[in-house]
C-alpha positions as CSV (number, residue, x, y, z in Angstrom):
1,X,-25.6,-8.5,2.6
2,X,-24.8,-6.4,5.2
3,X,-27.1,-6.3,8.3
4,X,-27.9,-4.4,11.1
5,X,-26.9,-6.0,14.8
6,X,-28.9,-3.6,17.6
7,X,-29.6,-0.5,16.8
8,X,-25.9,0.9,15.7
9,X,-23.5,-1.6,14.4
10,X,-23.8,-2.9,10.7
11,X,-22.4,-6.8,10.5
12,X,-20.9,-7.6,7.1
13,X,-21.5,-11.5,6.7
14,X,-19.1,-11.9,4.2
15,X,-16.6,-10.7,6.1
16,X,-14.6,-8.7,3.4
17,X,-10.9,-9.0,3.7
18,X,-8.0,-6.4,3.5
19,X,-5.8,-8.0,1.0
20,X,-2.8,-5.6,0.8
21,X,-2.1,-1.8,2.7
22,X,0.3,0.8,1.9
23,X,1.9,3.2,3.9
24,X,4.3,6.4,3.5
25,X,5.5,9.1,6.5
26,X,7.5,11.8,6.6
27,X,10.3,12.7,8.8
28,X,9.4,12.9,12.4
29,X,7.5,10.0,12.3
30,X,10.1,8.1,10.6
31,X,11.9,8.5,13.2
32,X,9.7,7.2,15.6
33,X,9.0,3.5,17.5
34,X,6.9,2.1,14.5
35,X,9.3,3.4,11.6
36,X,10.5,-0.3,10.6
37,X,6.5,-1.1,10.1
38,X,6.1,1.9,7.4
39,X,6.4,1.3,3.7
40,X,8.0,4.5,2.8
41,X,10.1,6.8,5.0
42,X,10.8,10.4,4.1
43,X,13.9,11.9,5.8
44,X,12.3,15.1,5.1
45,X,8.7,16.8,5.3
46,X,9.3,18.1,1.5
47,X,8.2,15.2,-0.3
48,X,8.5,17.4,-3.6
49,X,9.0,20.2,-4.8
50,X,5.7,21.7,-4.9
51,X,3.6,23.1,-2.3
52,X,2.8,21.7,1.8
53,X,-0.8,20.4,0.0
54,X,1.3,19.1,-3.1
55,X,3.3,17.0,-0.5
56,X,0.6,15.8,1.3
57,X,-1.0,14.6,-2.0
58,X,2.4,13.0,-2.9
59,X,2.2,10.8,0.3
60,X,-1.1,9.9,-0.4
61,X,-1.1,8.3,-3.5
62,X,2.4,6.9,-2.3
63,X,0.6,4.9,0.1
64,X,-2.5,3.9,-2.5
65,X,0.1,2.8,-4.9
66,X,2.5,0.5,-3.0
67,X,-1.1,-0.7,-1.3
68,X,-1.9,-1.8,-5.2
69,X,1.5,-2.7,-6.1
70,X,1.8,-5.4,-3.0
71,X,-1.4,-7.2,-4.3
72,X,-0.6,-7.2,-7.9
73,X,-3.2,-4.9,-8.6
74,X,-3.8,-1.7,-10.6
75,X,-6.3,1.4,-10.8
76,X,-8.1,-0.2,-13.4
77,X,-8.8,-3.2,-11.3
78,X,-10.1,-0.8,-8.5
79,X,-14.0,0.2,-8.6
80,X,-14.2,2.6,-6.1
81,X,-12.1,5.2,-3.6
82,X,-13.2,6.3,-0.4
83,X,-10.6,9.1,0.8
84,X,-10.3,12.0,2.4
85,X,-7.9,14.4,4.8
86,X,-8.0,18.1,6.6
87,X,-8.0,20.0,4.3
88,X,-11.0,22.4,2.8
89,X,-12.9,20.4,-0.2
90,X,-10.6,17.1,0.9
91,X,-7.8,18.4,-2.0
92,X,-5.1,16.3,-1.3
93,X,-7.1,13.2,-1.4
94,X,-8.6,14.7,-4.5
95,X,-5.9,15.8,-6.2
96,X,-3.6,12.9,-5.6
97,X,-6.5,10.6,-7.1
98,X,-7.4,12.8,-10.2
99,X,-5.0,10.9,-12.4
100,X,-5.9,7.5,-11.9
101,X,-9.4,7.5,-13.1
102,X,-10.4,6.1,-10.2
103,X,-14.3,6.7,-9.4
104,X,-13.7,8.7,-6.6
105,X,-15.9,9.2,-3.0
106,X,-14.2,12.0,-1.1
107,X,-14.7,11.9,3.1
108,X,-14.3,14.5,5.3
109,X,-14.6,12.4,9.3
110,X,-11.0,14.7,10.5
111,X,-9.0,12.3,12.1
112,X,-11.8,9.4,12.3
113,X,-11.3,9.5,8.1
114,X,-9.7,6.1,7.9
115,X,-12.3,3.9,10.0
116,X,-15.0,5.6,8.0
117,X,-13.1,5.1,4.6
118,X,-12.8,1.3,5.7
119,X,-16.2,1.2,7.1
120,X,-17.7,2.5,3.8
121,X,-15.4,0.0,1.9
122,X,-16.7,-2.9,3.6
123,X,-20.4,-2.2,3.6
124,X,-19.6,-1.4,-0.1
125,X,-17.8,-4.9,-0.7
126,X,-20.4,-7.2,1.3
127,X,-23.2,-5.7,-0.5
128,X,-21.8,-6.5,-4.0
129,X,-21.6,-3.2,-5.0
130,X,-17.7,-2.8,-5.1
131,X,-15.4,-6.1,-5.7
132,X,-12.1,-4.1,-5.0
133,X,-12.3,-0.8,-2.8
134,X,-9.7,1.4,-1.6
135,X,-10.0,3.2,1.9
136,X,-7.3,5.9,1.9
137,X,-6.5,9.0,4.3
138,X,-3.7,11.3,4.8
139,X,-2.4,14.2,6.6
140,X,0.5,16.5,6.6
141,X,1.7,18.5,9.6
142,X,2.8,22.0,8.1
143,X,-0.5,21.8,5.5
144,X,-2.3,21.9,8.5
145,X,-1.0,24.0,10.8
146,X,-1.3,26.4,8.0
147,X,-4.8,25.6,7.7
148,X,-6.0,25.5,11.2
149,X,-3.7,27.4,13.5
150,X,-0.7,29.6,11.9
151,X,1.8,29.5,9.3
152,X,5.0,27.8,10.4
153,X,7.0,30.9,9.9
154,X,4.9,32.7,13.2
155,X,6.5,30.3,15.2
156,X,3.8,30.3,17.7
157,X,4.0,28.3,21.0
158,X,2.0,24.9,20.8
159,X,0.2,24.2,24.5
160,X,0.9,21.0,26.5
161,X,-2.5,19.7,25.2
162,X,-1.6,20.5,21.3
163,X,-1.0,17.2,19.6
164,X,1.3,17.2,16.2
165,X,-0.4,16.6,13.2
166,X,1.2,13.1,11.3
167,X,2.7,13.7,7.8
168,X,1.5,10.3,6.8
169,X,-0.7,8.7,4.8
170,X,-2.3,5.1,5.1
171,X,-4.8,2.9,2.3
172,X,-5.8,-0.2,2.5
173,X,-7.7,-2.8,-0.4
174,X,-10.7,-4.3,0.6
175,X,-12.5,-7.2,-1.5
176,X,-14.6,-10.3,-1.4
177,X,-12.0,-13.2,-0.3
178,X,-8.8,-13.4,1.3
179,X,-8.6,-16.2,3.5
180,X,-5.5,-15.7,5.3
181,X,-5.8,-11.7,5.8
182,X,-7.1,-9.5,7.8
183,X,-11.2,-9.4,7.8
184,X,-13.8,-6.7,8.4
185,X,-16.4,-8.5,11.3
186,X,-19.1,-5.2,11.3
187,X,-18.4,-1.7,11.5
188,X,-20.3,1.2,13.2
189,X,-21.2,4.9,11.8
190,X,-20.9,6.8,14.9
191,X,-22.8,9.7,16.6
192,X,-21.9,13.3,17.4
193,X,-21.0,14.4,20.4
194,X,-20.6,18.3,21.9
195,X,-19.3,18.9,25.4
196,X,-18.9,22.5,24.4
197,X,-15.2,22.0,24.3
198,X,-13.4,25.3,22.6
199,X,-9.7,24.7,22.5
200,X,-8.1,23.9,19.0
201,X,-5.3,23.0,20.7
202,X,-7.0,20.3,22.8
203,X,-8.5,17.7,20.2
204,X,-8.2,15.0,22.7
205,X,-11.0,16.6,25.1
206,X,-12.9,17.4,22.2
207,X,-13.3,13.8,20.5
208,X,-12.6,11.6,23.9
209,X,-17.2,11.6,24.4
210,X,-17.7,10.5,21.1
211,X,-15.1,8.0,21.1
212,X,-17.0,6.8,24.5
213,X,-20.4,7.0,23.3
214,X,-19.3,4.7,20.2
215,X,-17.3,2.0,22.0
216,X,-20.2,1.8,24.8
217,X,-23.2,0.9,21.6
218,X,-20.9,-1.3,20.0
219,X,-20.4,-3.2,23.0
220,X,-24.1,-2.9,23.9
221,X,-25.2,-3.9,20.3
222,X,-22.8,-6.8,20.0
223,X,-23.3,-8.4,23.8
224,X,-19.4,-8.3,23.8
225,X,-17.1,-7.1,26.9
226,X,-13.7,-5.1,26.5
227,X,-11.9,-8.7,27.0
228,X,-13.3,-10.1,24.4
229,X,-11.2,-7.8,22.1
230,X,-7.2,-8.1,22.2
231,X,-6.9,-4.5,21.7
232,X,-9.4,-1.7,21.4
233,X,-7.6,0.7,19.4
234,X,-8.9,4.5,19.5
235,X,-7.8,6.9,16.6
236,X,-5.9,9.7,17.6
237,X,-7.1,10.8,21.1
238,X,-3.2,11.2,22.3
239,X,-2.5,11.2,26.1
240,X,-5.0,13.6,26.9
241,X,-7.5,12.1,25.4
242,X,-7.0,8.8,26.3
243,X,-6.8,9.2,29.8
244,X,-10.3,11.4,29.5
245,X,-12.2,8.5,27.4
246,X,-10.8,5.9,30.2
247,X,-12.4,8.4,33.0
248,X,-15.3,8.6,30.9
249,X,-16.5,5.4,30.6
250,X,-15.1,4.3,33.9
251,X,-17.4,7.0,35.5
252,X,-20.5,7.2,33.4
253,X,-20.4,3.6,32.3
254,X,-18.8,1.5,34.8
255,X,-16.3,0.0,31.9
256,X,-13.3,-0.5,32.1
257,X,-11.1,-0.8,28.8
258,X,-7.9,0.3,30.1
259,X,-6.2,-3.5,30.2
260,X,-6.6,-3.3,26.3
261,X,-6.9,0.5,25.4
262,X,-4.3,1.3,22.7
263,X,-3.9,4.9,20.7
264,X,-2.7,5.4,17.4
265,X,-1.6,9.0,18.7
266,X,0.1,7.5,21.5
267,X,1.8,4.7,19.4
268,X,3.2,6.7,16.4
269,X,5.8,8.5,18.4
270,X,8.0,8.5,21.2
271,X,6.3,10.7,23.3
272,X,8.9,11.2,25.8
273,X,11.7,11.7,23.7
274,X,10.4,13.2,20.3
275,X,8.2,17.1,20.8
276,X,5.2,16.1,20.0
277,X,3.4,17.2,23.4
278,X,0.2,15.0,23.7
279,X,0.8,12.8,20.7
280,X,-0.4,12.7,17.2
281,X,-3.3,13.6,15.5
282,X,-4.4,13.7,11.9
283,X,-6.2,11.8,9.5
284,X,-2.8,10.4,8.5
285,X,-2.5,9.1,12.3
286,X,-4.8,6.0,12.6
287,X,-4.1,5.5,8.9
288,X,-0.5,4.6,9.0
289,X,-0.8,3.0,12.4
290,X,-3.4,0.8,11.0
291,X,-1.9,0.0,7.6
292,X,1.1,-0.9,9.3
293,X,1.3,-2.6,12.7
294,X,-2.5,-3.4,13.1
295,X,-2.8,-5.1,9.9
296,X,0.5,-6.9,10.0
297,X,0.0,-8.2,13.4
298,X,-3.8,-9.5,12.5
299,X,-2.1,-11.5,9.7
300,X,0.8,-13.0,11.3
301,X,-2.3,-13.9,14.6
302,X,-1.0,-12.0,17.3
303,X,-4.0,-10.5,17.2
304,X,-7.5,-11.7,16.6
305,X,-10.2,-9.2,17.6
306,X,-9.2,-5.4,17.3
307,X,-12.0,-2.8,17.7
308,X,-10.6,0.0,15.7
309,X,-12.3,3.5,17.0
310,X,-11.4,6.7,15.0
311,X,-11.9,10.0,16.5
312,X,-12.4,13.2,14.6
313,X,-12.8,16.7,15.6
314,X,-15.7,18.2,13.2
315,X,-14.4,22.2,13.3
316,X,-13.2,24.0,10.5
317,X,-11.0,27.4,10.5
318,X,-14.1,29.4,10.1
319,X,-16.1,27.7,12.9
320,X,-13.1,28.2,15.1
321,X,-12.5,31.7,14.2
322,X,-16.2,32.2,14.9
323,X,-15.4,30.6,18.5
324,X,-18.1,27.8,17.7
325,X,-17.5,24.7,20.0
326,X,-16.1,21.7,18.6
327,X,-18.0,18.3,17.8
328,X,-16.7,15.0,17.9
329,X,-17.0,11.6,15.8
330,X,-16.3,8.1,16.2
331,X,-16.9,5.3,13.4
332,X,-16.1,2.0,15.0
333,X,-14.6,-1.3,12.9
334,X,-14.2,-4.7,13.9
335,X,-11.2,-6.4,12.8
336,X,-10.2,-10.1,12.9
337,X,-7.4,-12.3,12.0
338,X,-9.4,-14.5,10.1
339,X,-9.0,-17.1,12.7
């Protein structure tokens, strides 16, 4: 059963194991550094014929089914669904589920949607309650910039800060036993945190003191150092961000992570090449990255001990509009290799 470590983290005995992940992007991030790691690769951002949400629903149950497929699994054999994206009422993820009967558990963490889907999913799996549960999240670049800033055809000018939302979509399966996959050590709900940041187009600042807040208690809770992990991998924080939640903890905490920081914002494009400003963002972000290279490298052991850290920005259009400030999350999961 799952058990609390400290006063934060949540340590799942049974260490539940990712037995299969699925992945599907769209064009820009096809093109990127990572796009030999993704399932399936769009050459275009109209996956169908339908609408911008109607393509983002597409990728995402792309993703869920090759997941299944790859494990000789179906949507009967599946108990539970935690899934979610950017959108109001989480409608991709709700619409691309609808038809596979799946009993569904929609999440709404922005970008930080993933680690909360697979921190849910393994709390859910070590306790007995699930014995196969997908974590899913997606995003879809035009979807939201229609959502959140303006429709495409404005053509407004995106600040240096402004980080390009992934058209991607990431799940992975979650069960009992898998001895030579991936495993899920403990996982961490994280807090809120409000610096009174304003600026839509500057996520990074917005979610880089959460993201601190959350690696600090897990390392507190767990006695570990930043060494002790191969990589601590942070959401979608992007190169502002990033270089904020180094200052952060460097400052405030006197830790220093930078020897093993990675971001999945950082990693999902060729920032200096492809116009994506600061990075990516997107609930689709750490999702592909992690259902991809993460999980492939923790199975093959070249890595061991990755603390995944997804950020999220909690605004919504109205709270923008409204000039409200913008809160961030971070959920924290501890992945192994197993070993």
């Amino acid at each position: 059963m799952p058990k609390r470590v400290g006063r934060y983290v949540i340590e799942l005995p049974n260490r539940p194991a990712v037995i299969s992940w699925g992945t599907a992007v769209g064009k820009t991030e096809s093109e990127g550094p990572l796009h030999k790691e993704f399932d399936i690769c769009y050459q275009t951002d109209k996956i169908c014929s339908g609408t911008w949400e109607q393509c983002e629903s597409k990728l995402a149950i792309d993703a869920v089914n090759k997941a299944l497929i790859k494990a000789g699994k179906t949507y009967e054999d599946t108990d539970l669904i935690f899934a979610g994206d950017l959108l109001n009422q989480c409608v991709a993820s709700a619409f691309s589920v609808k038809s596979t009967d799946i009993p569904f558990a929609g999440l709404f963490g922005a970008c930080s949607t993933m680690a909360l889907g697979l921190a849910l999913g393994g709390i859910s799996v070590d306790s007995g309650a699930s014995n196969l549960t997908i974590a899913a999240a997606s995003s879809h670049f035009c979807s939201a910039e229609r959502q959140f800033r303006f429709p495409l055809e404005y053509g407004g000018q995106r600040t240096p800060t402004a980080q390009r939302t992934v058209t991607g979509a990431g799940a992975a399966l979650i069960t009992p036993k898998g001895e030579t996959m991936p495993k899920l050590h403990a996982v961490m709900i994280g807090r809120i945190r409000d610096l009174g940041i304003t600026d839509a187009n500057n996520m990074g600042a917005a979610m880089a003191p959460a993201a601190a807040c959350t690696v600090i208690d897990f390392l507190r809770d767990t006695g570990k150092k930043p060494q002790d992990f191969d990589m601590i991998l942070t959401g979608d924080l992007g190169l502002v961000g990033s270089k904020l939640l180094l200052e952060l903890l460097q400052k405030r905490e006197n830790t220093d992570i930078s020897a093993v920081h990675q971001d999945c914002g950082n990693l999902i494009f060729d920032i200096e090449k492809q116009d994506v400003h600061a990075g990516g963002s997107g609930c689709g972000c750490s999702a592909a990255v992690v259902c991809s290279l993460i999980l492939k490298q923790l199975m093959r052991k070249e890595l061991n001990n990755v603390l995944f850290v997804g950020t999220g920005a909690l605004m919504s259009p109205t709270t923008s509009q409204q000039g409200s400030n913008i809160p961030g999350i971070a959920h924290a999961v501890w992945l192994t290799s197993g070993e």
